[in-house]
C-alpha positions in Angstrom: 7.7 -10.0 26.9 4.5 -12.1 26.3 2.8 -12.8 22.9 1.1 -9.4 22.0 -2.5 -8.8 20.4 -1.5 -8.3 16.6 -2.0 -4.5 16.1 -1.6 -2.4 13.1 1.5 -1.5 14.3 3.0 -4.8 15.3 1.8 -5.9 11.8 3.6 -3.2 10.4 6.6 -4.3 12.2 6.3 -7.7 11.4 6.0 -6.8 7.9 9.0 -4.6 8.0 11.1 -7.0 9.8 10.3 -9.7 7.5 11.1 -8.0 4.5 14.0 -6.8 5.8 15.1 -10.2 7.3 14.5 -11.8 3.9 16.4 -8.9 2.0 19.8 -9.6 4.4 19.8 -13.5 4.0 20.1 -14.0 7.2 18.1 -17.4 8.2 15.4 -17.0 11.0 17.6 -19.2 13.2 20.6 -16.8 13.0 18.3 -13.6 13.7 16.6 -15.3 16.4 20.1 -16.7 18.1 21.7 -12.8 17.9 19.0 -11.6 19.9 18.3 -14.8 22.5 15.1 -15.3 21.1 14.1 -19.0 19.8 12.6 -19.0 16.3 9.0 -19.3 17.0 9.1 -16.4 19.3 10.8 -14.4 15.9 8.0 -15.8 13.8 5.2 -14.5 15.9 7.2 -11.2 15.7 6.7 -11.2 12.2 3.2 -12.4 12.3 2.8 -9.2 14.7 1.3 -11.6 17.8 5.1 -10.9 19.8 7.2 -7.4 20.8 10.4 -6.5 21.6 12.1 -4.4 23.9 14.2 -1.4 22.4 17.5 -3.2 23.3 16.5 -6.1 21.6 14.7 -4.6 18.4 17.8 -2.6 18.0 20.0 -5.5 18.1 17.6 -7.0 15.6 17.9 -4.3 12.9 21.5 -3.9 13.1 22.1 -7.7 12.8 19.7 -7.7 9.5 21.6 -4.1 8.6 19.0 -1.8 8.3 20.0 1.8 6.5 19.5 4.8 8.6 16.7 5.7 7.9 15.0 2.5 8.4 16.7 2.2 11.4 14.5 5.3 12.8 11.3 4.1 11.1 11.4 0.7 12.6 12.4 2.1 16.0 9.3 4.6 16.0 7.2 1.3 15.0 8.9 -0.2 17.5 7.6 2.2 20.2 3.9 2.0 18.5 3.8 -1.8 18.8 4.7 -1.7 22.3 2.0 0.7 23.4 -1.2 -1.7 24.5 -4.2 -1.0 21.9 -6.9 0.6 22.5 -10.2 1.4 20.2 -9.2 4.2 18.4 -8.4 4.5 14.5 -5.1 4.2 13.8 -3.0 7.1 12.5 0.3 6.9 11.2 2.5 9.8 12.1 5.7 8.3 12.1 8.5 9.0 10.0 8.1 6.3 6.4 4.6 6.6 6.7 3.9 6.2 3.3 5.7 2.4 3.6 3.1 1.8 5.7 0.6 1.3 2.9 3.0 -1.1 1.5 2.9 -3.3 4.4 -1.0 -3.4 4.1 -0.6 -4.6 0.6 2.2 -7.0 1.3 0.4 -8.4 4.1 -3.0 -8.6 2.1 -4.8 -11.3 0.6 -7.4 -9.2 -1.7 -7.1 -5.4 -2.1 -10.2 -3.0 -3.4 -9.4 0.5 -4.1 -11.2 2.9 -5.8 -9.2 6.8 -6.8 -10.7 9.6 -8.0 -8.9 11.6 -11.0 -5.6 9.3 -11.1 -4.5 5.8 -11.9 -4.3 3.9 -9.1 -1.0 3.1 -7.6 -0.3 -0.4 -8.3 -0.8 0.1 -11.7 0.9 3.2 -12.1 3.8 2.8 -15.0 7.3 3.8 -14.0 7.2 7.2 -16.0 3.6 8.1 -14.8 5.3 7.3 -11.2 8.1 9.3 -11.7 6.1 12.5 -13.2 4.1 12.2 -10.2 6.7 12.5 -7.7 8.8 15.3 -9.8 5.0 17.3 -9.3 5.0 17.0 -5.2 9.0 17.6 -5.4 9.1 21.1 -3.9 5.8 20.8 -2.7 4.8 18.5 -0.4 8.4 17.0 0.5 10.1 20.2 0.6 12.8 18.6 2.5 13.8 15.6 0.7 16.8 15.2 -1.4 17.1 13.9 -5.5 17.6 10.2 -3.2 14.9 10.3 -1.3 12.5 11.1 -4.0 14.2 8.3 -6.1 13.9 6.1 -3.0 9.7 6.6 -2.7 9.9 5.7 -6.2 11.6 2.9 -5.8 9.1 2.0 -2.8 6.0 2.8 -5.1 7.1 0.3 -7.7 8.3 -2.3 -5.2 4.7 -2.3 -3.6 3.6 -3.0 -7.3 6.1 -6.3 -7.8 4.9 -7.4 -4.2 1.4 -7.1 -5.2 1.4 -8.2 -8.5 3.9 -10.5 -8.3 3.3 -11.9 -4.9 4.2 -16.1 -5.0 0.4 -16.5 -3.7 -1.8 -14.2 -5.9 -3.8 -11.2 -4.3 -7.1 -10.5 -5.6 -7.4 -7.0 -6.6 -9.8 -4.7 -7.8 -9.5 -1.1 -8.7 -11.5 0.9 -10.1 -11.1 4.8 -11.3 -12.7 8.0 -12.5 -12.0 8.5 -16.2 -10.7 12.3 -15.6 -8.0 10.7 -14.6 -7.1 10.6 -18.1 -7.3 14.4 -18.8 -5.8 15.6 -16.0 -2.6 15.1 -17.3 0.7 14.0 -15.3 4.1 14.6 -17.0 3.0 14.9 -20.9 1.3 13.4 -23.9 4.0 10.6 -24.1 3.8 9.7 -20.2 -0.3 9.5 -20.6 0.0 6.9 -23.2 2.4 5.0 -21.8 0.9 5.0 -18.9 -2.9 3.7 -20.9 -0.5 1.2 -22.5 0.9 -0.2 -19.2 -2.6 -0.6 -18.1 -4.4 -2.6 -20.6 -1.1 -4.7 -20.9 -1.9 -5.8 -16.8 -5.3 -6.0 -17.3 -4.9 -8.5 -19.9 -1.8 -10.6 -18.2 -2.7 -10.6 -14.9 -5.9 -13.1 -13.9 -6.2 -11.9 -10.7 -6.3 -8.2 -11.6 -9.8 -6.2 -12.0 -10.0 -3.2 -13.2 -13.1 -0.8 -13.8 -13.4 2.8 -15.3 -16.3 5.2 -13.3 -17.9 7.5 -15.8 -17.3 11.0 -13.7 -20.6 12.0 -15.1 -23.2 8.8 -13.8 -24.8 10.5 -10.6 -25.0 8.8 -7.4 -21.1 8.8 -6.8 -20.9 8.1 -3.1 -17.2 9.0 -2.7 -17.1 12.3 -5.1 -15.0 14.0 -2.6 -12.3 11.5 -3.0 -10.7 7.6 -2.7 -10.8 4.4 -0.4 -8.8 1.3 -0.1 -10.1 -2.0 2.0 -7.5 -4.7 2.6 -8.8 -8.3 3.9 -6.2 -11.0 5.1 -7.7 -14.1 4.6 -8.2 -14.3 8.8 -5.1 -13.0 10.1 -7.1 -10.0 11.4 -9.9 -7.9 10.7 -10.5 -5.9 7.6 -8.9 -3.0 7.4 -9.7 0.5 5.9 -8.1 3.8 4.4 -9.2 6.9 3.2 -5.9 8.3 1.3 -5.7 12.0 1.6 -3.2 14.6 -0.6 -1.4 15.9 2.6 -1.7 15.1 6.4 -1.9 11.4 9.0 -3.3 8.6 7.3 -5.8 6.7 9.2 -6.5 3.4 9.3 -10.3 1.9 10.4 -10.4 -1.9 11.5 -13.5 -1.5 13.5 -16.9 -3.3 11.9 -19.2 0.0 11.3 -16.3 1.6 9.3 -15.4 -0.9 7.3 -18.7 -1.7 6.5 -19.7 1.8 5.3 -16.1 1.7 3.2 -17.5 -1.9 1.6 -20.9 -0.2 1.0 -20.0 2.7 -0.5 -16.8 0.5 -2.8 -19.9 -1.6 -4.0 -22.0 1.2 -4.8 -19.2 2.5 -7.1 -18.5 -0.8 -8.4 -22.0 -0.7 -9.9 -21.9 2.7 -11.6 -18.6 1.6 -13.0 -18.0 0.3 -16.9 -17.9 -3.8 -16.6 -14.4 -4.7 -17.3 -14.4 -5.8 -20.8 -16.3 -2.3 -21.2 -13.3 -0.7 -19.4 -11.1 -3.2 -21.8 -12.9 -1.4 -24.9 -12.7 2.1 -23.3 -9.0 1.8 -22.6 -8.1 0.7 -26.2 -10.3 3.4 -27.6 -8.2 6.0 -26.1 -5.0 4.4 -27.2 -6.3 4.5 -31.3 -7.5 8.6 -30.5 -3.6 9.0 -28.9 -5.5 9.7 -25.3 
């Protein structure tokens, strides 16, 4: 097959594959030689520019030993990315869709997000994380098991070490309403911790902005809920989400949407506490206990 226009979800492959490829040790040559591929036609399948057929893909993720389930997540991406693209918003209802985000991040070279009434998930501490997921347990993922629910923990905190942590910083910039902070997730203990864990990545990670909104300064444009922009430094077009608490998530790469998510990010950015303010909020709370 010929070299593909990169798509969300040949990115999403590429992402995916890349991750997995680098998780089973297996060198580029090796993966590319199973499948009769040479190694720049792998690396433009992990730069999402190249497809593969279902034979070959499935050859792919058994020689890098994909789990079952990621077996069937790469092979529903795998039947996205072969589709030719067309001008609609992308929206992920395939099974792992919440790795998809992951890949986003991963892929991204700055990240803005702004949330409404919770800390944002890449800095999210491992107990406010946890207490999140026990909430939705029974809820929302009425058919996962203890694993699985330990396994999207797992994910959520993994997104944080590849954003965070990534060998070529990201520049990220979150910012958050400050109900977040009474609306209360797990207990007393987890609410602190979680404050704690905040102002300790604020202060040790350069590349890391964060700003508190004030739920009371009027002329909010996104009251009704969050949005996330990812750039990538080239490799394609911005791209845009609008998280929601149950149903598809869509994806926006087209001009006039991002645009209006930029404006109205900006527009929040202003109404927000500066950082050092945010700095002095957040340590305020910790002397009062939260």
């Amino acid at each position: 097959m010929g070299e593909a226009v990169p798509t969300l979800p040949r990115l999403f492959l590429g992402e995916a594959l890349r991750q997995l490829r680098e998780d089973s040790g297996r060198s580029l040559d090796a993966a590319a030689a199973h499948i009769g591929k040479n190694r720049q036609r792998l690396i433009r399948l992990l730069d999402g520019k190249a497809t593969l057929t279902r034979d070959e893909l499935e050859r792919l993720i058994t020689f890098l030993g994909a789990g079952k389930q990621l077996r069937r997540e790469l092979a529903a991406l795998g039947e996205e990315a072969r589709k030719k693209p067309n001008d609609e918003p992308y929206t992920d209802l395939g099974p792992g869709a919440y790795r998809r985000v992951a890949y986003l991040e991963a892929m991204a070279t700055t990240i803005h997000s702004y949330e409404k009434g919770i800390f944002p998930a890449l800095v999210q501490s491992p107990a406010y994380v946890e207490a999140l997921m026990g909430v939705g347990h029974g809820i929302w993922w009425d058919e996962i098991d203890d694993q699985e629910r330990l396994d999207r923990i797992s994910i959520r905190l993994e997104r944080q070490r590849l954003v965070l942590e990534a060998a070529k910083p990201k520049q990220v910039h979150l910012l958050f309403t400050d109900d977040a902070f009474d609306a209360v997730v797990g207990d007393s203990d987890v609410m602190y911790e979680q404050s704690s864990h905040l102002l300790d990545l604020i202060k040790g990670k350069r590349d890391l902005t964060v700003q508190v909104v004030p739920t009371e300064t009027r002329g909010n444009p996104a009251q009704q809920g969050g949005l996330t922009l990812f750039d990538f430094g080239g490799l394609l077009r911005p791209v845009g989400s609008v998280p929601v608490v149950y149903g598809p998530a869509t994806y926006f790469d087209k001009e006039a949407d991002t645009g209006r998510l930029a404006r109205a990010f900006n527009k929040i950015q202003e109404l927000a506490l500066s950082p050092s303010k945010t700095v002095d909020f957040l340590e305020q709370k910790l002397r009062k206990g939260i």
